[in-house]
BAFI-3210 file (N, C-alpha, C; in Angstrom, 3 decimals, decimal comma, padded with zeros to 6 digits):
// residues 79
n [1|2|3|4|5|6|7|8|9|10|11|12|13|14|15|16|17|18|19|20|21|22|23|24|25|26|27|28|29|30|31|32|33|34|35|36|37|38|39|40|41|42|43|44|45|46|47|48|49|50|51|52|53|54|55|56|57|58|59|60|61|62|63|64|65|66|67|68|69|70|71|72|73|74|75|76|77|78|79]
n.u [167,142|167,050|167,895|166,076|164,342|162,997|162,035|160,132|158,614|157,577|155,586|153,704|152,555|151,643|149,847|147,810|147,334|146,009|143,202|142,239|141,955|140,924|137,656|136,723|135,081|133,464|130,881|127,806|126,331|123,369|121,797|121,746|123,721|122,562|124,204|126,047|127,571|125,364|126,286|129,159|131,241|131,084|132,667|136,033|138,570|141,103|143,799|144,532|143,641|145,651|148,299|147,461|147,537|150,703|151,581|150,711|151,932|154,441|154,596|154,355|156,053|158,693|158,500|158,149|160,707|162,408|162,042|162,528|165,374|166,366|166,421|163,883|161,655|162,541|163,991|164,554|167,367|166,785|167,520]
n.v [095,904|098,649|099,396|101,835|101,590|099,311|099,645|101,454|100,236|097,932|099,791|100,378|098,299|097,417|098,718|098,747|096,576|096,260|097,452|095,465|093,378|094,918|094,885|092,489|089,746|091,748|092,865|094,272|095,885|094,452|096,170|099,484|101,864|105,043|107,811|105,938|105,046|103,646|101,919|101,063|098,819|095,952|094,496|095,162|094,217|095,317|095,016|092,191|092,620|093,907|092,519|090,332|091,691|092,380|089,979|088,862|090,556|090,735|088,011|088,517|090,818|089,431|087,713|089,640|091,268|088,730|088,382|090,700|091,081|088,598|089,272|088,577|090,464|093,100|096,313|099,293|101,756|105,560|107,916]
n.w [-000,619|001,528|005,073|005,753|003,388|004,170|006,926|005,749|004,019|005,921|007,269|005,562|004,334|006,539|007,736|005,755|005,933|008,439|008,218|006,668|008,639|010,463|009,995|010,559|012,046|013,616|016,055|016,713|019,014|020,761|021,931|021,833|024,239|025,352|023,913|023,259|020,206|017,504|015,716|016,838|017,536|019,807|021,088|020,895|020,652|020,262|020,684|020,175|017,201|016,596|016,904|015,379|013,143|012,834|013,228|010,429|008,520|009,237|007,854|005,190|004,820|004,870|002,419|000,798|001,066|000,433|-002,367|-003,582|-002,821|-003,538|-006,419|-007,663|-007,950|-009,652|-008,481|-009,729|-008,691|-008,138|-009,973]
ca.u [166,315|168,151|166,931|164,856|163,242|162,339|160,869|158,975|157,641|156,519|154,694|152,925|152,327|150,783|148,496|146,742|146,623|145,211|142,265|141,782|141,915|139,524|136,280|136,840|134,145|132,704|129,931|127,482|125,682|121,973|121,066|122,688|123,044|122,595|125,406|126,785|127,180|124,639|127,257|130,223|131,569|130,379|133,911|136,581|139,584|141,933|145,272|144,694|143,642|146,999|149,282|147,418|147,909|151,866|151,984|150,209|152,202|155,694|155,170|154,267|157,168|159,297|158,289|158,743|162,104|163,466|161,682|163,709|166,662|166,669|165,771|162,071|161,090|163,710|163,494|165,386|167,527|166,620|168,985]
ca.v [096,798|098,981|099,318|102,581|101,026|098,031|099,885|102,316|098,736|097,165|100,391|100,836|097,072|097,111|099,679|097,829|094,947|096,864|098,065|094,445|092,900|095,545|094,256|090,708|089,284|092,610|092,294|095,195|095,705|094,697|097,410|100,227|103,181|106,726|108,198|104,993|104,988|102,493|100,834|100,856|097,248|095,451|094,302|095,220|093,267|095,788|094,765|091,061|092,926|094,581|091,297|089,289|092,226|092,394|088,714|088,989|092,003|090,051|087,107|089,338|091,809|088,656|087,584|090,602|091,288|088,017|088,550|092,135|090,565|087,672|090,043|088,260|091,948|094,590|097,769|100,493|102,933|106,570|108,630]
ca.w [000,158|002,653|006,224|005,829|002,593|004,475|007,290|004,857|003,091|006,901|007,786|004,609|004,635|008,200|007,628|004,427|006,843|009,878|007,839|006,302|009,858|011,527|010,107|010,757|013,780|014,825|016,558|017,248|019,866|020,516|023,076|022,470|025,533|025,503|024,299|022,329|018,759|017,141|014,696|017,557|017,790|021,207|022,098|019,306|020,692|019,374|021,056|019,256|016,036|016,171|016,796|014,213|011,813|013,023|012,442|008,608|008,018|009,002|006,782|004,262|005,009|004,561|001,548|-000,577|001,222|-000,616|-003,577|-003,597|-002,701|-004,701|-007,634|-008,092|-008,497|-009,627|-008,112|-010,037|-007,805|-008,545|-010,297]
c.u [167,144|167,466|166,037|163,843|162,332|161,677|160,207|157,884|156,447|155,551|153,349|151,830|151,408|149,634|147,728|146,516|145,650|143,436|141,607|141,631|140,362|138,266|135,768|136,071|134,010|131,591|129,593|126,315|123,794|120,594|122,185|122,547|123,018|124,239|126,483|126,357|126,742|126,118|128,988|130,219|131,469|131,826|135,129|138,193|140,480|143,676|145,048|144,548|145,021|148,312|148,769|147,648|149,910|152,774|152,310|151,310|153,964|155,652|155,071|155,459|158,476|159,296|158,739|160,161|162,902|163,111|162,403|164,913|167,335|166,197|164,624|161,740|162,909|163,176|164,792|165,539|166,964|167,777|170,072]
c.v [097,224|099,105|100,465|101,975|100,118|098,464|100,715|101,177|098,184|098,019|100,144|099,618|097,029|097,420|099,146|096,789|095,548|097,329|096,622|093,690|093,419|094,925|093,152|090,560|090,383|092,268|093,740|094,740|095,404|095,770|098,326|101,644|104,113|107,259|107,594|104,932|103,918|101,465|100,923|099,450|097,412|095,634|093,926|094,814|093,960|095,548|093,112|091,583|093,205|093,399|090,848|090,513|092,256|091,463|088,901|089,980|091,205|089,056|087,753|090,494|090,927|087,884|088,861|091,586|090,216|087,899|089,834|091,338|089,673|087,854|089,114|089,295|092,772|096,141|098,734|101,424|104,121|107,304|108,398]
c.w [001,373|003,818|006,477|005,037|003,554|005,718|006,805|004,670|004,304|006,966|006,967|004,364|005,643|008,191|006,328|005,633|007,800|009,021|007,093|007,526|010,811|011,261|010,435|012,306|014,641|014,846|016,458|018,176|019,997|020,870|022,875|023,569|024,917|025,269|023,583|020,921|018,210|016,387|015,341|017,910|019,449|021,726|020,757|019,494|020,359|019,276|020,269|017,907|015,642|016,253|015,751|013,174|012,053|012,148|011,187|008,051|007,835|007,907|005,285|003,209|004,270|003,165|000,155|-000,408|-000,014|-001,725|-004,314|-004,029|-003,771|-006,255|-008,245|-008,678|-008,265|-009,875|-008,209|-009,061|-008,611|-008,966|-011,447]
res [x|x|x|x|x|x|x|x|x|x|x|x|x|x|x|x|x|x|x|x|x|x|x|x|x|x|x|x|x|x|x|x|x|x|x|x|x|x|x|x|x|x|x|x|x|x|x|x|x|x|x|x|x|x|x|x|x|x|x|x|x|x|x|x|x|x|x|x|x|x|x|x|x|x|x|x|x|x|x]
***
């Protein structure tokens, strides 16, 4: 895996995580105001959502790097 592949792989990676991460311990609100969207999370933590998906996303990232590498999976060049 060359170093664009491998950041193509994290992004693509991240973003499946980020969307499996988001729903995890929202809360909604019991009162909501004027103005606030009923089904808007109370307090949606988003700068921890985004490290623990970073994390998930690295060991992840790492894993199917040496599975590449160490031809686990072979991934035909094009051409």
């Amino acid at each position: 895996m060359d170093f664009v592949g491998g950041i193509v792989v994290f992004i693509v990676v991240w973003f499946v995580v980020l969307f499996m991460v988001l729903p995890v311990g929202v809360r909604q609100p019991d009162e909501t105001e004027a103005g606030h969207m009923p089904g808007a999370p109370e307090n949606p933590r988003i700068w921890l959502r985004f490290g623990a998906t970073s994390g998930i996303t690295a060991v992840i990232w790492f894993i199917l790097y040496f599975a590449v590498e160490y031809d686990w999976i072979h991934l035909p060049l094009p051409g």
